[in-house]
C-alpha positions in Angstrom: -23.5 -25.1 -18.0 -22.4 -21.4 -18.5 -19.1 -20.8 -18.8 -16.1 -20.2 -16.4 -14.9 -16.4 -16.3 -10.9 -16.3 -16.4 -10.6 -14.5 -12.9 -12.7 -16.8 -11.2 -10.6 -19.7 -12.4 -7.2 -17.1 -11.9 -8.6 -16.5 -8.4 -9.1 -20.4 -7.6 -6.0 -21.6 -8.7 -3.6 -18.6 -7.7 -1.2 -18.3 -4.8 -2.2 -14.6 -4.3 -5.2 -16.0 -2.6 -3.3 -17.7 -0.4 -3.3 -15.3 2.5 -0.1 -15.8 5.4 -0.6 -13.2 8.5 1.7 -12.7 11.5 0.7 -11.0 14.2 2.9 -10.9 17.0 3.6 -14.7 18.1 0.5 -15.8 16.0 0.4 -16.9 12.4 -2.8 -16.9 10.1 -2.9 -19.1 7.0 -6.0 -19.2 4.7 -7.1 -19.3 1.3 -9.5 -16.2 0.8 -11.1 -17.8 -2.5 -12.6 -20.7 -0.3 -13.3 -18.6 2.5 -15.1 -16.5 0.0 -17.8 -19.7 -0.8 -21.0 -19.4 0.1 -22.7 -22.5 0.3 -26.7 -22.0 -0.1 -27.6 -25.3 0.9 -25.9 -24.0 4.4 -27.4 -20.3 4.1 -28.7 -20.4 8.0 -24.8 -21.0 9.3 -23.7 -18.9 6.6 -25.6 -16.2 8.1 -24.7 -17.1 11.5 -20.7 -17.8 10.7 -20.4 -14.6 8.6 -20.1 -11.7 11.5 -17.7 -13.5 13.6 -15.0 -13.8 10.8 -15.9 -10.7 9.4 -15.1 -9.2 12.7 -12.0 -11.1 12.9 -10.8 -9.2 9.7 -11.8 -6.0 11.3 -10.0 -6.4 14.3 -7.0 -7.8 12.6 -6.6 -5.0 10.1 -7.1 -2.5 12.6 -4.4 -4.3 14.7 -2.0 -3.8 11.4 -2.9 -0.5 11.0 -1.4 -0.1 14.4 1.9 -1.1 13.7 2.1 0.3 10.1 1.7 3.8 11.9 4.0 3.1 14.9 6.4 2.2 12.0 6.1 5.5 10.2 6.6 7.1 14.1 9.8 4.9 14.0 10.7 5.9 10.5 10.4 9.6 11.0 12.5 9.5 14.2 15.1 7.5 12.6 15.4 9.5 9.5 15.8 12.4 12.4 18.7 11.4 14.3 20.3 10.3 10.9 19.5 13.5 9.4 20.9 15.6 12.7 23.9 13.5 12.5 25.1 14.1 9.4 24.1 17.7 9.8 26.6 17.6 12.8 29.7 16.8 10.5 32.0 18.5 9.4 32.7 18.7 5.2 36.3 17.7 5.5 36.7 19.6 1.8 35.3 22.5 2.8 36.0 22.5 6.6 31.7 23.5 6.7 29.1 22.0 7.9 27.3 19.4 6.1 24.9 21.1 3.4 21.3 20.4 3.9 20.9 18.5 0.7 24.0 16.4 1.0 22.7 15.7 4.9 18.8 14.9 3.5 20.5 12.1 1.0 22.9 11.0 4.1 19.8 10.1 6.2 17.8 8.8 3.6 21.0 6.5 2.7 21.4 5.6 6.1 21.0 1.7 6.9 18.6 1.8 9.9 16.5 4.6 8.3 16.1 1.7 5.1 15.6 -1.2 7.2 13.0 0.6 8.8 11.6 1.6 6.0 11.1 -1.7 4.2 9.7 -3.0 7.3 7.1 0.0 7.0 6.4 -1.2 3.6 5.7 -4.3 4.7 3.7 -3.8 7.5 1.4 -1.4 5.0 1.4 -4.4 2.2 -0.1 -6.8 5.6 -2.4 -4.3 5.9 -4.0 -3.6 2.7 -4.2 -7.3 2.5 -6.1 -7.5 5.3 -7.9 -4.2 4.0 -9.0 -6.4 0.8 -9.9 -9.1 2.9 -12.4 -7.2 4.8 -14.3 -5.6 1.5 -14.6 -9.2 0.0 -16.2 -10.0 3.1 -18.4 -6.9 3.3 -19.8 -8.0 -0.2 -19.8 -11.6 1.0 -22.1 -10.2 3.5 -24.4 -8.5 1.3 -24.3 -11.6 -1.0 -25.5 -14.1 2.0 -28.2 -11.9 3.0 -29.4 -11.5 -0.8 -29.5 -15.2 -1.0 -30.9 -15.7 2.0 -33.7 -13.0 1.1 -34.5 -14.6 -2.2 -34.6 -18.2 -1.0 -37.1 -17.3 2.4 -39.2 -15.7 -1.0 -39.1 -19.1 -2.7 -40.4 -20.9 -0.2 
């Protein structure tokens, strides 16, 4: 028996395979290592099984992308009205306006404009995960049919 690469045992013991996706009221839980199996002694279903969770992904991730971009709306908007507001004020040193600079690091500073943008970050990290979801099941893809190929050869 050949031996066991270290990423492939990494991959089936780590939690970083264990994916967790929210999406609105829904939760999805799975492990993408064992979703990743392909079973040839089940090559027909495989076949069969392999477009409908693929398209799952591809909806899903398109979905995140979604509200990754609606956040970056949100972000820029906030950033905005933080950015105009601190403009507004007055220095009370200098009895001036705000200076750009010192207004750019006010807005950037502010606490909606952060909260928002963590929630941006995380809304990108769902969807890259989803995003690496969807190419391991693109070269699942290519993998069943190989097999699949090879096997109808055999026989």
């Amino acid at each position: 028996m050949g031996r066991i690469s270290n990423i492939k045992k990494f991959a089936g013991k780590s939690k970083l395979m264990d994916i967790t996706i929210k999406y609105g009221t829904e939760k999805f839980k799975f492990n993408l290592f064992e979703e990743l199996v392909i079973n040839e002694n089940k090559i027909n279903s495989e076949l069969k099984d392999q477009p409908s969770s693929y398209g799952f992904l591809l909806l899903l991730h398109k979905k995140l992308i979604r509200i990754k971009d609606d956040l970056e709306i949100e972000k820029d908007k906030t950033w905005a009205k933080a950015f105009i507001k601190a403009k507004n004020k007055t220095d009370s040193k200098t009895g001036r306006p705000t200076a750009n600079e010192l207004a750019k690091e006010m807005a950037t500073a502010n606490q909606g404009f952060t909260e928002i943008a963590l929630q941006l970050n995380q809304a990108k990290e769902t969807a890259d995960i989803i995003g690496s979801c969807c190419r391991s099941f693109e070269q699942r893809g290519h993998l069943v049919q190989s097999i699949a190929a090879n096997l109808r050869k055999e026989n």
